[in-house]
Structure formats: C-alpha cells, structure tokens
VEXGU-182203 format. One record per residue (C-alpha): x, z, y. Coordinates in steps of 0.05 Angstrom, whole numbers, plus 5000, padded with zeros to 4 digits. Example, Ala and Ser with C-alpha at 12.3 -4.5 7.8 and 13.67 -1.06 7.14 Angstrom:
524651564910 527351434979 
This chain:
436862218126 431062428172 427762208231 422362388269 418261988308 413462198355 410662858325 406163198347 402163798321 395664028343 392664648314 384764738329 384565528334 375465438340 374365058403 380865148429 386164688415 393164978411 399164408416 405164728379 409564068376 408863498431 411762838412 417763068380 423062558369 429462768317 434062448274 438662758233 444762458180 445962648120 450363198116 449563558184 449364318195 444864378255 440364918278 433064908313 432965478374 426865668407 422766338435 416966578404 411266058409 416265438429 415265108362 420765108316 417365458263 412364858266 417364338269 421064738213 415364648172 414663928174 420963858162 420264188101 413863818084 409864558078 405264168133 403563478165 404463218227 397663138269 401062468303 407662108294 412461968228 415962338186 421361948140 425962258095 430661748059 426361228091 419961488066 414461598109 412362338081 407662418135 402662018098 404162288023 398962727982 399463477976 401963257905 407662827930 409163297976 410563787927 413763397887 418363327950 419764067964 421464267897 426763617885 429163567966 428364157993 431964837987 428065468031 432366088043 426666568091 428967268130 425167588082 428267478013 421267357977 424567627911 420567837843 420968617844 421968767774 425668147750 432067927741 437067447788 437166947730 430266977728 428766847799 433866297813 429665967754 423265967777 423965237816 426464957759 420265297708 415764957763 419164277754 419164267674 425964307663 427264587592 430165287579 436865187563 438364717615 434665187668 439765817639 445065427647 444465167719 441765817745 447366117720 452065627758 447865677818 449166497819 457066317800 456765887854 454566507908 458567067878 455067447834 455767147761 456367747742 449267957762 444967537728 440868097701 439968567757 433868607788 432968617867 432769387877 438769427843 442468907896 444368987962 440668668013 446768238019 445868127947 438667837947 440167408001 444867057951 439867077894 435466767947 440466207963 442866057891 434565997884 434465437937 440965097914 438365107836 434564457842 440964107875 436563977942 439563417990 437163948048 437464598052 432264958105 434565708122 429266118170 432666748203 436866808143 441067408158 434367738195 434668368157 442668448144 447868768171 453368438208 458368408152 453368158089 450367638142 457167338161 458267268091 451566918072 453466518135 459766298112 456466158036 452165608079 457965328109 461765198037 455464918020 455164428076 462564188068 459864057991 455763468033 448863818030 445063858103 444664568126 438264648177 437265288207 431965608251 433566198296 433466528354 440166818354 445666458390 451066768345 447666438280 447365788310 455065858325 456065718262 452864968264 455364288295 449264218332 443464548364 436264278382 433164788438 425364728426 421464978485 414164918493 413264458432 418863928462 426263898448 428764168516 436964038493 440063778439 447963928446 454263888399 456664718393 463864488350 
C-alpha cells in the first residue's frame, strides 16, 4: 500500500535549516496495524504528516497504491485525504455546539455527497462505534470517551483505506482509552490499515509492529505480536 523512498524533510526555520526526516525508507501492506514511536523532535509527527499527505516530502517518493503523491497538487492532495485518509488527533477537534451526526458528516459535506446518503452513512459510522443512540448530542454533552468515538466514526465516514490516529487516547482515562483502543483494533481486523503515532509504549502494544524514529531516521523497526 505505501512505500517510502528516500524521504527526507528539510524545514528552513530563516537561515537555519532544520532536518526533521533524513532519508526515510518505509513500506507498509495493506492492512497492517503499526505504530510510529519517537521523543519529542525525532520526527514522527513529520513523517506522520506525509503520510497523511497534510505535507510534501523535501526529497524522496511517496506512493500510495502506486501513486507517486509526492509530486501531486495541493488539489490532488486533497482530494486524497478526504477519500484515503481517516485522521483521529489527541485533541478531538469537535464542533462545540453541534451534533455527533453532524460532525461525522462534515467529510462527506466537503466531498459533495448528497444529504440523504451522508445521514445515512454517518449514522452507520456512529452505529458502528457505539453510540447510535447519540446522534444528536452535542460534544459537551459526551464523555470524553464519547467524542473520541464521534471523532473516529468522523474518520471512518468516508470508508478511508488508512486510518492515521495521533496520541489518540492523549486526554482519556485508562478505561475510555482501552476502549477506543480496542474500537481500532475491530476496525483493523475489518482489513483497514491502522497507523498510529505515540510515544507511549502501552499504545503501541496494541499494534503488530513498531517503527522507532530517532533523530529524523528509523532507529528499529520490530514485530510487537
């Protein structure tokens, strides 16, 4: 599904030139649950990123289903993100005052799809994370648990091949992030590839495989089941 081919990515912070990724080389199949580990500053958010074509690589290839995205438009790359793509962030980035329905249809309002069609999978989407029956509450009346979900059945709406999850159980507790944890892993035995990028060992326990990205190159790359 992906591969990555000598990336690198060079920032230019005035004069000085700061080297966040330094020929990275990755591939990963389709249907993998895998997780990028790094400290602060190693560069998995950047590699994170290009993986989920929010930025381009300064050297190197980028293909996804064989296609070099590294060289598409900001338009293609869009286009990309919204059909590919599912983002699940620590921070839930949900619409104060409107409703889970509402926000889990917001990917599909950007991609044109009609009204009826967009009810109806957003619906299934929120079915599909537990809370069909809370299509219209809004976020403050969720628990954070709760709006992690909304965020998820957000991601999963536009049936994404990948799904990219940043520190997604950041701001939980231990029981509502083991059970957003174990929502991803029923998602990745449905076939879709689960990436996610943390820094805590007990998230990635839940993948196959971790990539350890230290000072912009992959230091390991190890099985974990």
């Amino acid at each position: 599904m992906i591969a990555i081919e000598n990336v690198s990515k060079v920032y230019q912070m005035g004069e000085i030139e700061v080297h966040a990724l330094r020929g990275v080389s990755l591939r990963i199949e389709d249907g993998e649950f895998m997780t990028i580990m790094g400290p602060s500053g190693s560069g998995k958010s950047t590699l994170m990123n290009l993986l989920g074509c929010l930025d381009s690589p300064t050297e190197g290839n980028y293909l996804l289903h064989g296609q070099d995205v590294s060289r598409l438009t900001d338009r293609q790359l869009a286009h990309i993100r919204n059909k590919e793509i599912g983002f699940v962030f620590q921070q839930f980035n949900l619409l104060p005052r409107t409703s889970a329905l509402r926000q889990v249809e917001l990917p599909l309002i950007y991609g044109g799809v009609g009204l009826r069609e967009r009810r109806e999978r957003a619906g299934a989407a929120l079915e599909a994370v537990g809370l069909g029956d809370r299509l219209d509450h809004r976020p403050d009346e969720l628990s954070g648990g709760q709006q992690q979900r909304v965020a998820v059945a957000r991601a999963l709406v536009t049936e994404p091949s990948i799904i990219l999850a940043d520190e997604p159980t950041g701001n939980l507790d231990t029981k509502s992030g083991d059970e957003v944890l174990r929502i991803f892993q029923q998602l990745n035995e449905q076939g879709i590839t689960v990436i996610f990028v943390t820094h805590d060992p007990e998230i990635a326990a839940y993948s196959q495989r971790v990539i350890h990205i230290r000072d912009g190159l992959v230091e390991k790359d190890v099985g974990v089941n």
